[in-house]
C-alpha positions in Angstrom: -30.9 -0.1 -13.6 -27.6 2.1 -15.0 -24.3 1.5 -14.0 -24.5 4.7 -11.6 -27.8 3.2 -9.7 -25.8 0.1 -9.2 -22.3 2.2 -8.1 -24.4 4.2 -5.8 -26.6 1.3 -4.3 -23.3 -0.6 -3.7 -21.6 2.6 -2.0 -24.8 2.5 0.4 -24.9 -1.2 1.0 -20.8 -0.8 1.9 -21.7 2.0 4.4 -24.0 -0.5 6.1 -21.2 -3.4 6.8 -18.8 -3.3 9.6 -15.3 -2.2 9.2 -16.4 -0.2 5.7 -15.0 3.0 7.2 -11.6 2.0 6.7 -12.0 1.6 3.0 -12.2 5.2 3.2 -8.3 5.0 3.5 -5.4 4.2 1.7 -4.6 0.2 2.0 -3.5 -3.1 1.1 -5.9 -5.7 -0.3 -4.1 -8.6 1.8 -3.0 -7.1 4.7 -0.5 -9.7 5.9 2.3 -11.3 4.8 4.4 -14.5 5.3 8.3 -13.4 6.9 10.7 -14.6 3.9 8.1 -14.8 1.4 6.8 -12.7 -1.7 4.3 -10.2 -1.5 2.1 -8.8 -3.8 1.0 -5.7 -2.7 -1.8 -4.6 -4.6 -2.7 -0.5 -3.2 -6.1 0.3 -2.8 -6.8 4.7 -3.7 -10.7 4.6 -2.4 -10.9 8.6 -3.5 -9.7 12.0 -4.4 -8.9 14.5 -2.3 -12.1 16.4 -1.3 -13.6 16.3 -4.4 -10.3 16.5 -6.6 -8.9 13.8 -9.5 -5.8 12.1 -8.0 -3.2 12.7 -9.9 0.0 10.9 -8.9 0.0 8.0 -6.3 3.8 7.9 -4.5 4.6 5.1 -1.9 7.8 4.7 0.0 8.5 1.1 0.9 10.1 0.4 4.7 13.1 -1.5 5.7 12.4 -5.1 5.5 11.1 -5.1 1.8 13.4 -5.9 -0.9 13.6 -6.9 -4.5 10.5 -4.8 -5.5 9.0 -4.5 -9.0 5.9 -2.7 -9.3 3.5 -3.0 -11.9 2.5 -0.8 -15.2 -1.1 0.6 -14.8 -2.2 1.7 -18.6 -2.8 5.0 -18.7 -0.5 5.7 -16.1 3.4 6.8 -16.1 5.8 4.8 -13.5 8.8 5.8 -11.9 10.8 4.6 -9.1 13.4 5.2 -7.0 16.4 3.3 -6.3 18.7 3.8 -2.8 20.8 1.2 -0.4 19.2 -0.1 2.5 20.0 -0.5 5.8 21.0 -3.8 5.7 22.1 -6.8 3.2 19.6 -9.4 2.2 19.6 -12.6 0.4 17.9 -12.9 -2.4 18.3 -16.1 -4.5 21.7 -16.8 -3.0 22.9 -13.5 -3.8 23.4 -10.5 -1.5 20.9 -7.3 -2.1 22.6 -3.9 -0.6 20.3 -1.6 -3.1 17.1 -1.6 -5.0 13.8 0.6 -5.3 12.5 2.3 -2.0 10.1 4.2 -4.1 7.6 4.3 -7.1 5.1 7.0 -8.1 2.5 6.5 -10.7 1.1 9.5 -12.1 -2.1 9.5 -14.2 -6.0 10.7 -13.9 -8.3 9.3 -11.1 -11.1 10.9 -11.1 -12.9 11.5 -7.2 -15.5 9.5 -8.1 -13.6 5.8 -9.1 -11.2 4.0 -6.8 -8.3 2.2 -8.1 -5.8 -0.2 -7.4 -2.0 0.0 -7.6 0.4 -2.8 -7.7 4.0 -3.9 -6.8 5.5 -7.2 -5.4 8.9 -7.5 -3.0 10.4 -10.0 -0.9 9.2 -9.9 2.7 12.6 -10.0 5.4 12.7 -13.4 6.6 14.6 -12.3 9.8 11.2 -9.9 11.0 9.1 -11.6 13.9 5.3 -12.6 13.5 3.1 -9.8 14.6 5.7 -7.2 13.5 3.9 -4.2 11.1 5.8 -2.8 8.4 4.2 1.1 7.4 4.3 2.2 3.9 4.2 5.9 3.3 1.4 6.7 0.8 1.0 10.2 -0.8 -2.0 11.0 -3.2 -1.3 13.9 -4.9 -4.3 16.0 -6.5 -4.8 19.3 -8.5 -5.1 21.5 -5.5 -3.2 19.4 -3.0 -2.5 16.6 -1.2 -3.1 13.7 1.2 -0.3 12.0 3.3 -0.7 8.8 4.6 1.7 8.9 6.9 0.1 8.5 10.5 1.9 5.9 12.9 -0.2 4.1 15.5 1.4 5.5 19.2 2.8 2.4 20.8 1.2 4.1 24.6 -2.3 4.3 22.8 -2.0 2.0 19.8 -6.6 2.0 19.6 -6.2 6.0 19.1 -8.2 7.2 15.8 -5.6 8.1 13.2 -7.0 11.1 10.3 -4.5 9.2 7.8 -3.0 6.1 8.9 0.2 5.0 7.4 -0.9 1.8 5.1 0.4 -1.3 7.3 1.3 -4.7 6.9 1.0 -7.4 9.5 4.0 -10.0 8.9 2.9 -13.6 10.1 5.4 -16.4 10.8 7.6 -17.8 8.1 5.7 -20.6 5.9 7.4 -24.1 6.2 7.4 -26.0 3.1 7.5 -29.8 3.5 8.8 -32.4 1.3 
């Protein structure tokens, strides 16, 4: 069997499982996240746009996650953007006013591959369990562009969203015993 049997027979079988119609969206391997802890986010692009290559992959990070570093992809340029946010946070004993808010990696993804994109921060330690912090995603191809930028509506929070915002659920803080 070739490698594009086995791609398309695993594309079937993943039709077939419940819940497999959200990979057709922008999200986060790991969903959740501890309050006050570090987060590896690690992005998952399932497709082009309609047929297109992605071409640039840009995420802007919400208030409530600091000290991010994303990571190289081969292949791939990386740029971020650095602005102050909204409040102060501890970091190591030290006080954070400012750090990156975005990053963009731009490269080739062809439609027909998926791909994964990386970055790790530290997770407010002041946010309550339950809490959902949105990331802005935009996947920019040749002739256009997808947005995912939807926000559940608190009054109908079960309502189908075209292209949710890529969320993540913060749990309670871990507690480390000695």
């Amino acid at each position: 069997m070739n490698v594009t049997r086995i791609t398309a027979a695993a594309l079937a079988l993943a039709a077939l499982i419940p819940g497999s119609a959200a990979l057709a969206h922008a999200s986060f391997e790991t969903p959740e996240a501890a309050a006050g802890t570090t987060y590896k986010a690690v992005l998952r692009i399932p497709h082009g746009c309609e047929g297109q290559a992605t071409e640039k992959v840009h995420v802007r990070l919400p208030e409530g996650v600091f000290s991010v570093k994303p990571m190289p992809k081969a292949g791939w340029g990386l740029e971020t953007i650095k602005a102050s946010h909204a409040k102060t946070y501890m970091n190591h004993g030290k006080p954070v006013s400012e750090g990156v808010t975005e990053i963009t990696w731009t490269g080739v993804l062809p439609d027909e591959w998926f791909d994964e994109f990386s970055f790790r921060g530290t997770i407010d330690p002041e946010l309550d369990a339950g809490t959902t912090l949105y990331f802005v995603v935009t996947q920019t191809c040749a002739g256009g562009e997808v947005s995912w930028s939807e926000l559940p509506d608190p009054a109908n929070p079960e309502a189908k969203l075209d292209h949710p915002a890529v969320g993540l659920t913060i749990s309670a803080p871990e507690h480390k015993g000695h």
